[in-house]
DRENTI-923233 format. One record per residue (C-alpha): x, y, z. Coordinates in steps of 0.25 Angstrom, whole numbers, padded with zeros to 4 digits, always signed. Each point is the difference from the previous one (the first is absolute). Last residue first. Layout:
BEGIN
XYZ
...
END
This chain:
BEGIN
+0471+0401+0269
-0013-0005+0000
-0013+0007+0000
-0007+0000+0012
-0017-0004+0000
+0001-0011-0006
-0002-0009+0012
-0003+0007+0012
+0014-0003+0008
+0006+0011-0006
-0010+0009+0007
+0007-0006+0013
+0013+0005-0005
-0004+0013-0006
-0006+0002+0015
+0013-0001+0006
+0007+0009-0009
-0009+0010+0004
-0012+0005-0009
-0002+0014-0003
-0005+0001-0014
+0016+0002-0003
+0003-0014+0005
-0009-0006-0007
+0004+0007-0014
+0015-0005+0002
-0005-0014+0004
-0006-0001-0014
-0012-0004-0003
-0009-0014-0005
-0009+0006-0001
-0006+0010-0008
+0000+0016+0004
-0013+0002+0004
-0013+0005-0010
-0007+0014-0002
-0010-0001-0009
-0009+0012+0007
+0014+0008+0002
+0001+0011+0010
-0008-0007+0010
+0006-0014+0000
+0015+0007-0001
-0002+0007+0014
-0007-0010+0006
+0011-0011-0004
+0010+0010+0006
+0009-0010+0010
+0001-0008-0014
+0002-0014-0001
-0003-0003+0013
-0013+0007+0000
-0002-0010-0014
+0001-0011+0009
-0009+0004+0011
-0012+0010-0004
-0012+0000+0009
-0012+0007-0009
-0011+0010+0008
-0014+0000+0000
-0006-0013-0007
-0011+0002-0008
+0004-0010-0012
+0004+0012-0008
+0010+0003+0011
+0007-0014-0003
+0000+0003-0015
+0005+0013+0001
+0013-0005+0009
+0001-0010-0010
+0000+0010-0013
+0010+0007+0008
+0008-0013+0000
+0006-0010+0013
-0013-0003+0008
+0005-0013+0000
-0007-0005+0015
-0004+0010+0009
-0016+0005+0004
-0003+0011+0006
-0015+0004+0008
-0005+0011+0008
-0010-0001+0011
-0010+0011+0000
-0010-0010-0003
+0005-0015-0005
-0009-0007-0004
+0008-0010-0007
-0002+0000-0014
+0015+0005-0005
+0006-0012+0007
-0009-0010-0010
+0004+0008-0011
+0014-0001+0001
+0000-0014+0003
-0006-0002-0014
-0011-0005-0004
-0009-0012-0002
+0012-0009+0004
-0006-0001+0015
-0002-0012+0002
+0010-0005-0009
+0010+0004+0013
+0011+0006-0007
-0006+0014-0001
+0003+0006-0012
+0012+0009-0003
-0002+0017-0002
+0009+0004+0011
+0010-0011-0001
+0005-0004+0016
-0013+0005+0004
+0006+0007+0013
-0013+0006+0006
+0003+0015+0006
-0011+0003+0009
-0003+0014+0005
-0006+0008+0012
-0001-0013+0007
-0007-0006+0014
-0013+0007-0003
-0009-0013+0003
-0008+0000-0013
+0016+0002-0007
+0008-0011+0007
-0012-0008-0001
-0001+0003-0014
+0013-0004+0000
-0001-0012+0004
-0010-0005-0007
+0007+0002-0011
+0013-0009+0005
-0010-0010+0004
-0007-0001-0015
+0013-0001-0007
+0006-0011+0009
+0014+0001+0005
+0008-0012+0001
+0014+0006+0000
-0002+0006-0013
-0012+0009-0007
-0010+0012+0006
+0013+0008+0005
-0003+0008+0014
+0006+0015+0001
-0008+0008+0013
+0003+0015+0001
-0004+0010+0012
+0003+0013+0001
+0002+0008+0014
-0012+0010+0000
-0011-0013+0005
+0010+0000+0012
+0014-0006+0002
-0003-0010+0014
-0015-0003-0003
+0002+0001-0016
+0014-0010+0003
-0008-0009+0008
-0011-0002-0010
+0010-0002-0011
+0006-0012+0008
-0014-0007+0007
-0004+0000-0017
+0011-0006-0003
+0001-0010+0010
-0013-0004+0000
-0002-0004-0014
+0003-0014+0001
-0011+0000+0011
-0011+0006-0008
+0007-0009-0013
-0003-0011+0010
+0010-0011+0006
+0010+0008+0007
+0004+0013+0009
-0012-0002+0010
+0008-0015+0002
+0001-0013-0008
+0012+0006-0009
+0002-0007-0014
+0002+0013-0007
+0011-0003-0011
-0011-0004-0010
-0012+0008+0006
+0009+0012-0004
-0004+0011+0008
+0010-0003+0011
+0010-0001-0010
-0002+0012-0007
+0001+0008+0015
+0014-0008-0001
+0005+0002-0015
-0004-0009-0010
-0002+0012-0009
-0009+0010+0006
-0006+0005+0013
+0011+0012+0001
-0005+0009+0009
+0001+0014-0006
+0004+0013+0008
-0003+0016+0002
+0004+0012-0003
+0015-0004+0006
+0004+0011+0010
+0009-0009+0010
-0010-0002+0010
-0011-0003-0010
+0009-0014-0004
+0003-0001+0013
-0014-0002+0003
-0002-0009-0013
+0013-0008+0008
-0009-0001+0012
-0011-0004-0006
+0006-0011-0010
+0007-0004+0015
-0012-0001+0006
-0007-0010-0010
+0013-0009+0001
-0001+0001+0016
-0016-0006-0004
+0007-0010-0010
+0011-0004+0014
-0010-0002+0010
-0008-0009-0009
+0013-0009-0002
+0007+0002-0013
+0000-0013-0010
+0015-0003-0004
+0005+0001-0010
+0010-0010-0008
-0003+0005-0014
-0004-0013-0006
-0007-0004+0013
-0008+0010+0002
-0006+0000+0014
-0012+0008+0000
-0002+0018+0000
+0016+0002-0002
+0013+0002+0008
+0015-0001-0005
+0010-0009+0008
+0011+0008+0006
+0011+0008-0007
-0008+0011-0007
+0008-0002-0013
+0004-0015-0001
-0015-0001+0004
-0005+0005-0012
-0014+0006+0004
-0010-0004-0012
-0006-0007+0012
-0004+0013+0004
+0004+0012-0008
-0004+0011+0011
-0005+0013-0007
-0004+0014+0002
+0002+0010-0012
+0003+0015+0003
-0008+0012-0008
+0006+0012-0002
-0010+0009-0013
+0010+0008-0006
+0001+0014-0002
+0015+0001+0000
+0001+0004+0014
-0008-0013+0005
+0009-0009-0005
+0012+0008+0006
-0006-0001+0015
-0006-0014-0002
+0016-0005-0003
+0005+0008+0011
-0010-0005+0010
+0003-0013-0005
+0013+0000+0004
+0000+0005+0012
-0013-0008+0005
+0008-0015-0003
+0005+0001+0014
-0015+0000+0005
+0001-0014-0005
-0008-0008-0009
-0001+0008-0013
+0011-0006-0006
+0004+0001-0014
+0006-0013-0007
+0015-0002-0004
-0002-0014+0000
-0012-0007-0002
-0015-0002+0007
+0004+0004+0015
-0013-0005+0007
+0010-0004+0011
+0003+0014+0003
-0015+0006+0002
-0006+0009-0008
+0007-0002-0013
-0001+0012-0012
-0005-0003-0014
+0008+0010-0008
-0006+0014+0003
-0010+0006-0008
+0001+0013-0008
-0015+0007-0004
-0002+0010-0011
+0014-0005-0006
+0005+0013-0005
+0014-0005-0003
+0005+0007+0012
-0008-0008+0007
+0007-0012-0009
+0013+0006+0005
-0003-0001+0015
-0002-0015-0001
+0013-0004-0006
+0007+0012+0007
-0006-0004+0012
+0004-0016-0002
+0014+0004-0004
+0003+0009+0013
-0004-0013+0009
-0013-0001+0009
+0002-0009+0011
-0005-0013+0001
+0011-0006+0007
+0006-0006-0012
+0001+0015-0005
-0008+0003-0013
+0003-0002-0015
-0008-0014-0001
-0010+0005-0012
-0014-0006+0003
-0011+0009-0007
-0012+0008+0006
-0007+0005-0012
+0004+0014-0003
-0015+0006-0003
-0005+0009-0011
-0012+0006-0001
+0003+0014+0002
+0001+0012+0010
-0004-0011+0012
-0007+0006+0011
-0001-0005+0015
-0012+0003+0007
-0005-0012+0004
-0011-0002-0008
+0011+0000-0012
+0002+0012-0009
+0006-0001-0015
+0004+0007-0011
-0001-0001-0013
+0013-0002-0009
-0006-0013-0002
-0013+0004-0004
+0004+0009-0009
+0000-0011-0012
-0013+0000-0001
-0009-0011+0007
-0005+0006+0015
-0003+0013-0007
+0007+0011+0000
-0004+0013+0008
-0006+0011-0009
END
């Protein structure tokens, strides 16, 4: 008898997207910042151990760190490049050994915008509108419909170099964020003004990449509901456009706290949870990140009908959180602050124990 939606088999379920692709549990390796790679973009040894290690983990899907599609849309230091054919190398290994564990490989786009620091990029960073506080400037027209192309293109070399497919990262202040945001898109053109136009971007992105990769090539789309003036109602109509228009095989909303309330009051009359969870969403599946940290949390969340659980901190902790999720129904992480010693033998560089030093009580001191 199969299990139903609500038992605690559910997470060891598998699970198969309308694009083909088939994920042996619900667990997803949320796409997090580490700095290990090259300054050119290259992948290093320690950012495909670090990634390779939570496949081996049993993560049923491993993403990538957010990965930059053009130079100047470099978010921090040691990020991972997907702009340059000479980026394919690196990638096609790192896809390659994903793959051979049994894990879903899936890519993540992005451009950081504004959020660009200039000291890094070397040149002024770009955004929809002036913004003063960050000193970007606005793009031309020209230059948002060569940003659209280079999303393509960089999906394409995405498929090129055997990934299973590839997330554009529309969340978190970052730069198809900030064109939804009516607060940091104050362009008068096709790409302003309206939500319609506001949305144009993301939507002329993900159809590009199903014209250019095919309805086979998956298709992800990660949007937060909160921050960087994003409205509740906007961000949901959204994604049902995404979804009524087939322009995603999943949506991975970062929540921030998986079971908070809205903070528009509004919208207090349930949680954000619940308000994802309604979408019509067909054949397209749904995740959700934000302190999914406990077994009882990852049961929570599939309790409220969402399909798979996207695990970020407590994936850090341990490179097996699957594993240990499935084998014990209380199972709950190692508390923090930790060691450096346990870091670095779940597979994080030295250079990531750094950056996650920087996350406040996170590394204990010694």
């Amino acid at each position: 008898m199969n299990a139903t939606p609500n038992s605690d088999q559910s997470l060891s379920q598998a699970l198969e997207f309308k694009s083909g692709q088939r994920m042996k549990n619900r667990f997803m390796l949320a796409p997090l910042t580490n700095s290990q790679s090259h300054a050119d973009g290259r992948l290093s040894d320690e950012e495909f151990h670090w990634l390779t290690m939570r496949a081996k983990g049993q993560f049923g899907l491993t993403m990538t760190c957010a990965a930059h599609v053009q130079a100047v849309g470099q978010g921090f230091p040691g990020q991972l490049g997907i702009f340059s054919d000479e980026h394919l190398e690196g990638h096609k290994r790192l896809a390659e050994a994903i793959k051979s564990e049994d894990s879903v490989a899936v890519l993540q786009l992005h451009h950081a915008g504004m959020r660009s620091p200039e000291a890094l990029i070397g040149q002024q960073p770009v955004c929809p509108s002036d913004d003063q506080e960050t000193g970007s400037r606005a793009l031309t027209l020209e230059e948002v419909k060569t940003l659209r192309d280079d999303f393509v293109a960089a999906a394409v070399r995405s498929q090129q170099a055997g990934y299973d497919g590839v997330e554009i990262h529309g969340a978190h202040g970052y730069i198809v964020c900030q064109f939804l945001s009516p607060e940091t898109n104050q362009r008068d053109d096709e790409y302003g003004g309206s939500l319609e136009n506001r949305q144009r971007l993301i939507m002329e992105i993900a159809q590009g990449i199903r014209d250019q990769c095919g309805s086979n090539f998956m298709l992800g789309v990660r949007v937060s509901p909160e921050r960087f003036g994003m409205q509740l109602q906007e961000v949901l109509d959204t994604c049902q456009r995404l979804i009524d228009e087939d322009l995603a095989d999943f949506l991975d909303i970062s929540l921030w706290d998986s079971f908070k309330l809205p903070e528009e009051e509004a919208h207090k009359d349930q949680s954000l949870l619940d308000y994802f969870a309604q979408l019509d969403r067909g054949q397209v599946k749904l995740t959700v990140a934000g302190k999914i940290r406990t077994a009882e949390e990852c049961r929570d969340v599939m309790n409220a009908k969402i399909d798979f659980v996207t695990i970020g901190r407590a994936a850090i902790l341990h490179h097996d959180f699957p594993v240990k999720v499935l084998a014990d129904s209380s199972f709950e992480p190692i508390a923090i602050p930790v060691s450096r010693t346990h870091l670095l033998a779940e597979g994080l560089s030295p250079t990531f124990v750094e950056y996650m030093n920087s996350w406040k009580g996170f590394v204990a001191e010694e």
